[in-house]
C-alpha positions in Angstrom: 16.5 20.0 22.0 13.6 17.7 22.1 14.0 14.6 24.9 14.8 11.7 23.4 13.5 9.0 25.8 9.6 9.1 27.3 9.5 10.2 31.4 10.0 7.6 33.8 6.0 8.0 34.7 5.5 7.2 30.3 7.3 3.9 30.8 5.8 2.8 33.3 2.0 3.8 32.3 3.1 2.2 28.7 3.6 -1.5 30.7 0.7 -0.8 32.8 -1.0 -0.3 29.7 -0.2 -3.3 28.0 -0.7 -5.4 31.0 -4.5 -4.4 31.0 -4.6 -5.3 27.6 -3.0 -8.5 28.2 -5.2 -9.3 30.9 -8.7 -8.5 29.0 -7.4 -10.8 26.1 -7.1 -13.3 29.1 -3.1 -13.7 28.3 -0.4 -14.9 31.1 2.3 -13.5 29.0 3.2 -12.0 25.8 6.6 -11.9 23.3 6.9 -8.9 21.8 9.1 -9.7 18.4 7.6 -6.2 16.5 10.9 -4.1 16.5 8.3 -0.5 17.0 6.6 -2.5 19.9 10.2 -3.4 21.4 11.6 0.3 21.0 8.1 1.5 22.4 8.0 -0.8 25.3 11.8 -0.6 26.2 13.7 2.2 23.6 16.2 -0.6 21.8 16.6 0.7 18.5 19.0 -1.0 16.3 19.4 -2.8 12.7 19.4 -6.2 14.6 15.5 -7.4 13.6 16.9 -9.1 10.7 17.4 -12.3 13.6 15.3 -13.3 16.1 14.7 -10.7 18.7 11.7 -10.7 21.6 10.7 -9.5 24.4 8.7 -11.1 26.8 6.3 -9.5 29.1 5.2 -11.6 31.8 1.6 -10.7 33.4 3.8 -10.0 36.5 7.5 -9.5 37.1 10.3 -8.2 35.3 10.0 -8.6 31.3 13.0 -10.2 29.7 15.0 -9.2 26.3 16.5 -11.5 24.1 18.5 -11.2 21.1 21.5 -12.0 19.4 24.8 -12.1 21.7 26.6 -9.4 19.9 23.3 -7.0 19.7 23.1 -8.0 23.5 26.3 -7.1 24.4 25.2 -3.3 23.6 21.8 -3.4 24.0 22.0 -0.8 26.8 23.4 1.5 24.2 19.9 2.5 23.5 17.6 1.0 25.5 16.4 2.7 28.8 15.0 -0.6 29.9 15.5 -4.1 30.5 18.9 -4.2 28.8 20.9 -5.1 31.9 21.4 -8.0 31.0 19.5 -8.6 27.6 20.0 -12.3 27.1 22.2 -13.2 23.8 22.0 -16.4 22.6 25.2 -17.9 20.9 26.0 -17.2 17.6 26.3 -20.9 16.7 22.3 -20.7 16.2 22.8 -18.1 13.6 21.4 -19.1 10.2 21.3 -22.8 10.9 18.8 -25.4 9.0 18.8 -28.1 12.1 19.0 -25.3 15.1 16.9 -21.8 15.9 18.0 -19.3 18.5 14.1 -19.1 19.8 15.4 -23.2 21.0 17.7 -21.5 23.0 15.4 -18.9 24.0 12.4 -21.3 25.3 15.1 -22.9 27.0 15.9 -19.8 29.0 12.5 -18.6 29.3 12.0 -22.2 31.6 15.3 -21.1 33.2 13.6 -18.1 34.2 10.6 -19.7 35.5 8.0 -19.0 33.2 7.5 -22.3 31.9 7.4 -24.2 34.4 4.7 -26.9 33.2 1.8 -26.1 34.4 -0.8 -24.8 31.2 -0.7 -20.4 29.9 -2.0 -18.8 27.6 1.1 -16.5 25.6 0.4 -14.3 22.9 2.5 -14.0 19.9 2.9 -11.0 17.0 1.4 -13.1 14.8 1.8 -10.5 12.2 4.7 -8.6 12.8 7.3 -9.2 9.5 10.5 -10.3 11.3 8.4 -13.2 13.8 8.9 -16.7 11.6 7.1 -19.8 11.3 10.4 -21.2 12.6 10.0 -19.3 15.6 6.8 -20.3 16.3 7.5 -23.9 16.1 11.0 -23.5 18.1 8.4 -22.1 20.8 5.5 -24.7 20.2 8.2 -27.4 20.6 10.6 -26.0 23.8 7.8 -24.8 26.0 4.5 -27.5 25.0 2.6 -26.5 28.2 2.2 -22.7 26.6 -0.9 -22.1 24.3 0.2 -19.7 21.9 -2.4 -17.5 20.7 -2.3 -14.5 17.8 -2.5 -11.4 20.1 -4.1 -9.5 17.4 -1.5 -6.2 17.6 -2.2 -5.6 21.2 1.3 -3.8 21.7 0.2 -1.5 18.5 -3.5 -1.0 19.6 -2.0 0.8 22.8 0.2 2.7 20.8 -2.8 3.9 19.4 -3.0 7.5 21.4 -0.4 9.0 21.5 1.1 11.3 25.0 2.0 14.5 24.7 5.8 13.2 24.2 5.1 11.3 21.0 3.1 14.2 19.6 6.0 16.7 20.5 8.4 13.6 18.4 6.1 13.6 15.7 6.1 17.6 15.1 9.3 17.1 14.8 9.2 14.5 12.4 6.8 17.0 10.7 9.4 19.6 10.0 12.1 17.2 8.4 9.4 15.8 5.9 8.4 18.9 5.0 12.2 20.1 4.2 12.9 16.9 2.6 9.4 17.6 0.4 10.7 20.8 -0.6 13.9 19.4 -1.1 12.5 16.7 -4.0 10.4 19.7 -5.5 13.5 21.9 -6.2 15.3 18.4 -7.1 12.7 17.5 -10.1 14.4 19.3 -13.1 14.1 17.7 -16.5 17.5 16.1 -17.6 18.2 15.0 -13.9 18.6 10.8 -13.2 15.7 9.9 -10.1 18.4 8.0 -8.7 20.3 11.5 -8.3 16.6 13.2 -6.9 16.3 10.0 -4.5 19.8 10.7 -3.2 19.0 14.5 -2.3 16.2 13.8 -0.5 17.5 10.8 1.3 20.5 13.1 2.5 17.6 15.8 3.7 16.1 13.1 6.0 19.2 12.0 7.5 20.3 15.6 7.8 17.4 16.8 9.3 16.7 20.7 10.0 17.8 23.2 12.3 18.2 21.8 16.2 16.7 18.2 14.9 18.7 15.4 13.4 16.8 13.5 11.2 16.8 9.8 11.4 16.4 6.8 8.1 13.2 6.2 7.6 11.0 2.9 7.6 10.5 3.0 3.8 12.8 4.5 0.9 11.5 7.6 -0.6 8.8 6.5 -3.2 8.7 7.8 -6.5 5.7 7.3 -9.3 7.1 8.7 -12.7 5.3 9.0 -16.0 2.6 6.3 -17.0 4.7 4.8 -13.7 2.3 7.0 -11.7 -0.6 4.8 -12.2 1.3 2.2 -9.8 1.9 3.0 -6.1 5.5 2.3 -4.4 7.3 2.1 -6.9 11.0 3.6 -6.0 13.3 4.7 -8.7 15.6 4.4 -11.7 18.3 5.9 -13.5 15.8 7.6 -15.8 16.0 11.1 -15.9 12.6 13.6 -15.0 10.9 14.1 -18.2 9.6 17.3 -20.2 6.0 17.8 -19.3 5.9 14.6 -16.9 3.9 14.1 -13.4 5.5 12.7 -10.8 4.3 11.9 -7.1 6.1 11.6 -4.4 6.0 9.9 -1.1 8.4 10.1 1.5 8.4 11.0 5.3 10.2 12.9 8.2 11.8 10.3 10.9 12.8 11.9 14.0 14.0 8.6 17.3 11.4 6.6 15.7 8.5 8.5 15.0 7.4 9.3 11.1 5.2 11.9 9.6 4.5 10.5 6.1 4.1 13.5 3.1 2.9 12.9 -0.8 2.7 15.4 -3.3 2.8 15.4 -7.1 4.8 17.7 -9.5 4.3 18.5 -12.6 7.4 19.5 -14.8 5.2 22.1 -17.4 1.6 22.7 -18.3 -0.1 19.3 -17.2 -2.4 17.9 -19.6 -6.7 18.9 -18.3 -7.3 15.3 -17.2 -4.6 15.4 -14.8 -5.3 18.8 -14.0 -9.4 17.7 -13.0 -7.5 14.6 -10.8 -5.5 17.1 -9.0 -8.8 19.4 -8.2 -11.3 16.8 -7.3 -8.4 14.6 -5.1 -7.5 18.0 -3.1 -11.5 19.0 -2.6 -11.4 15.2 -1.4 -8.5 15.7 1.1 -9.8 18.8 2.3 -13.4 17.3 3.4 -12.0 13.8 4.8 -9.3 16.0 6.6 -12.2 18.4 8.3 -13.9 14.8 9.8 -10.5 13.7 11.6 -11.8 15.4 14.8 -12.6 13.2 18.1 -15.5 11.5 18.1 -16.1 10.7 15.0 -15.0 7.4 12.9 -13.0 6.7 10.3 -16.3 5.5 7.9 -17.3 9.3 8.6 -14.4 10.4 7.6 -14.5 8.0 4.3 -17.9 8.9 3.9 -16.7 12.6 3.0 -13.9 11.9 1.0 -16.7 9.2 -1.5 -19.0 12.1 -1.6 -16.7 14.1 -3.0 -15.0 11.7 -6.1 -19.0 10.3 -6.8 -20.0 14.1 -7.9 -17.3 13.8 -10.1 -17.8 10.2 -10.7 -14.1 9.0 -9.6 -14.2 6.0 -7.1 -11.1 4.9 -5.0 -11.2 1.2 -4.3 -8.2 1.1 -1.3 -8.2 2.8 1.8 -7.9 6.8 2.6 -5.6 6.1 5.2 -4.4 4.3 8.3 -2.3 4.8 11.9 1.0 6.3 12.0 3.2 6.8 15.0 7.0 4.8 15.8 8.2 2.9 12.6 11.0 0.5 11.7 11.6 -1.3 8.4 9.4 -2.2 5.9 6.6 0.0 7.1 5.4 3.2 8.9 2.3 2.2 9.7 1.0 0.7 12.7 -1.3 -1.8 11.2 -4.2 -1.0 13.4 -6.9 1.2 12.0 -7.4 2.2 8.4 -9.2 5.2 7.1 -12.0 3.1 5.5 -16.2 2.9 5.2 -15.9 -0.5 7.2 -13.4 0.8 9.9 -15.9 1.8 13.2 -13.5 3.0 15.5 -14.5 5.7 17.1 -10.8 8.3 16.8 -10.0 9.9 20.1 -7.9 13.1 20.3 -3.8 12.5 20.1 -4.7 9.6 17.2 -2.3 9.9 14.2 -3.0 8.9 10.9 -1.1 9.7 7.3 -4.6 9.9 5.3 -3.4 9.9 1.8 -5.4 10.7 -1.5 -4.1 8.2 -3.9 -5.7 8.1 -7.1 -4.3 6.1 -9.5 -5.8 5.7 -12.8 -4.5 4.3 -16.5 -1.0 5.9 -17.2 -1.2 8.8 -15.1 -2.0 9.1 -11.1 -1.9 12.0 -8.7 -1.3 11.7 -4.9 -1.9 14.4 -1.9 -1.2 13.7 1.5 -1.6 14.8 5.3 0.0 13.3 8.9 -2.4 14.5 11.4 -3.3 14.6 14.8 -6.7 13.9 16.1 -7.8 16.8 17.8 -11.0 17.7 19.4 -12.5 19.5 16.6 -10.3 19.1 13.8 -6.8 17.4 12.8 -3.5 19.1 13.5 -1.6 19.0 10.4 1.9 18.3 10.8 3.9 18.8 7.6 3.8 22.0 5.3 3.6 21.5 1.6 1.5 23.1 -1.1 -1.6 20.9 -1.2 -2.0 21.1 -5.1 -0.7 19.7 -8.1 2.7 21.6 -8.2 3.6 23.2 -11.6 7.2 23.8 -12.4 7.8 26.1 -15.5 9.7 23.7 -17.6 12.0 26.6 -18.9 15.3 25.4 -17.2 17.3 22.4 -18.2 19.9 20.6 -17.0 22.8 20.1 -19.3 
């Protein structure tokens, strides 16, 4: 069985990273509230972001967890560090218009020491979904003497290159999107509700494959039916798969955290010629952009391929090709660092993941292809299987 927590020498090299970090953006502290960059930092992993939940690294000293009472209470259920004790604060602060829990936790962060009067500088996840404007004024008010200052996904920028660990995580992730792929191919029979498709393949994640149990993912399984397939993430209705329809899928492979993203698009009969020329030109696309994900270059390089490609055919695609992948938790995958894009100039080094993901989607009818890869010195790893092509199913068998 794969391990499930990084080596002692892993956490500790993580901190140490995102110390260094802290210390060339000039920072005294930082509170973690991204529940990826809390399970990356310290392994907690549970549905408890929906309240307030940080951690707060101190440039020196032991960081300190804080969350709900009742998450507390268990925190060390999961998490391989910093959990004894995580510090709950009451449930009284729950859901209150005229009290915040992050009052209570400026309150023990003084306690503690680490606001003790004198001016710091403290980064916040500016960004990250489940960090409120409440919170940021409950810490603006309890702790004046801190300046709090957007730390620009510090946390996710080290997460950037992955260790031999998370790679090993993320091939494993690999093998339960691609079962969970083939799964919503085989599902996609004319007569049969989405809702009943989306149901199969959300039992595949969470079964998993052989030797590897599949976790839920960050995002629902995504599915763009019809004329529907001109819009990206939409989910699904009770409508049942069409005669002679397109559909694209998007789902991914979850294995303690890590996600490996996979789209493809099925067609259920002959698919009309335009769709057929999408298909072609998107894959030829894929295929170049994929061959520049090697170390080295950046991702405009790799744009730069992928536009060469859809202007001989004169197709353009206005949003980006792709962007980084690694741990995820609810309502994304990504890492919101770098994006597969002409402006993007950072240079990829080997053990960078990215989903880069051919969407085209044009006026009622789309087509998507995609690949999780690993950077690799002279070429990506690939770490799903699918059939990268517009997948025809004979429309010969129906459901009754």
């Amino acid at each position: 069985m794969p391990a499930e927590h990084p080596s002692q020498d892993e956490q500790d090299r993580r901190l140490v990273a995102v110390r260094d970090a802290m210390a060339q953006a000039g920072l005294d502290g930082l509170l973690v509230a991204d529940p990826a960059n809390i399970f990356y930092l310290c392994g907690y992993n549970a549905w408890s972001f929906y309240t307030p939940q940080v951690l707060f690294v101190p440039a020196s000293g032991e960081p300190l967890l804080f969350m709900r009472e009742m998450d507390a209470l268990g925190a060390h259920r999961t998490a391989y560090r910093y959990a004894s004790p995580a510090l709950g604060y009451p449930e009284y602060l729950v859901h209150k218009p005229d009290v915040h829990p992050m009052d209570w936790v400026a309150t023990q962060l003084r306690e503690h020491g680490y606001a003790d009067g004198t001016a710091q500088r403290v980064g916040v996840e500016g960004d990250a979904h489940f960090f409120s404007v409440r919170s940021y004024w409950a810490l603006e008010t309890g702790i004046p003497e801190w300046e709090l200052v957007e730390s620009r996904e510090l946390v996710n920028r080290v997460r950037l290159v992955k260790s031999d660990f998370e790679i090993a995580q993320m091939r494993q992730a690999g093998l339960i999107a691609s079962a969970a792929m083939a799964v919503a191919i085989e599902a996609m029979e004319p007569g049969r509700p989405m809702n009943e498709v989306a149901a199969r393949v959300m039992a595949a994640q969470a079964h998993g494959v052989e030797g590897i149990d599949g976790d839920y993912p960050a995002i629902v399984p995504m599915f763009l039916q019809g004329e529907g397939a001109d819009t990206p993430h939409l989910t699904w209705s009770s409508t049942p798969v069409g005669d002679n329809e397109a559909i694209a899928i998007e789902l991914a492979g979850a294995f303690h955290r890590y996600h490996t993203p996979l789209a493809r698009t099925v067609s259920t009969g002959e698919p009309p010629a335009e769709l057929k020329r999408l298909a072609a030109v998107t894959v030829e696309g894929l295929e170049a952009a994929l061959a520049e994900m090697k170390a080295g270059n950046r991702p405009a390089d790799v744009t730069a391929a992928w536009d060469a490609v859809l202007h001989r055919n004169n197709l353009e695609k206005k949003s980006r090709l792709g962007y980084s992948i690694g741990i995820g938790f609810p309502p994304d995958w990504g890492e919101r660092t770098v994006s597969i894009r002409s402006d993007d100039t950072t240079v990829l080094e080997e053990n960078m993941t990215f989903h880069v993901i051919a969407g085209m989607w044009m006026e009622g009818f789309g087509f998507e292809a995609s690949e999780s890869v690993r950077v690799g010195p002279s070429g990506p790893e690939i770490f799903t299987s699918s059939p990268r092509e517009l997948i025809v199913k004979p429309n010969s068998r129906r459901l009754g």
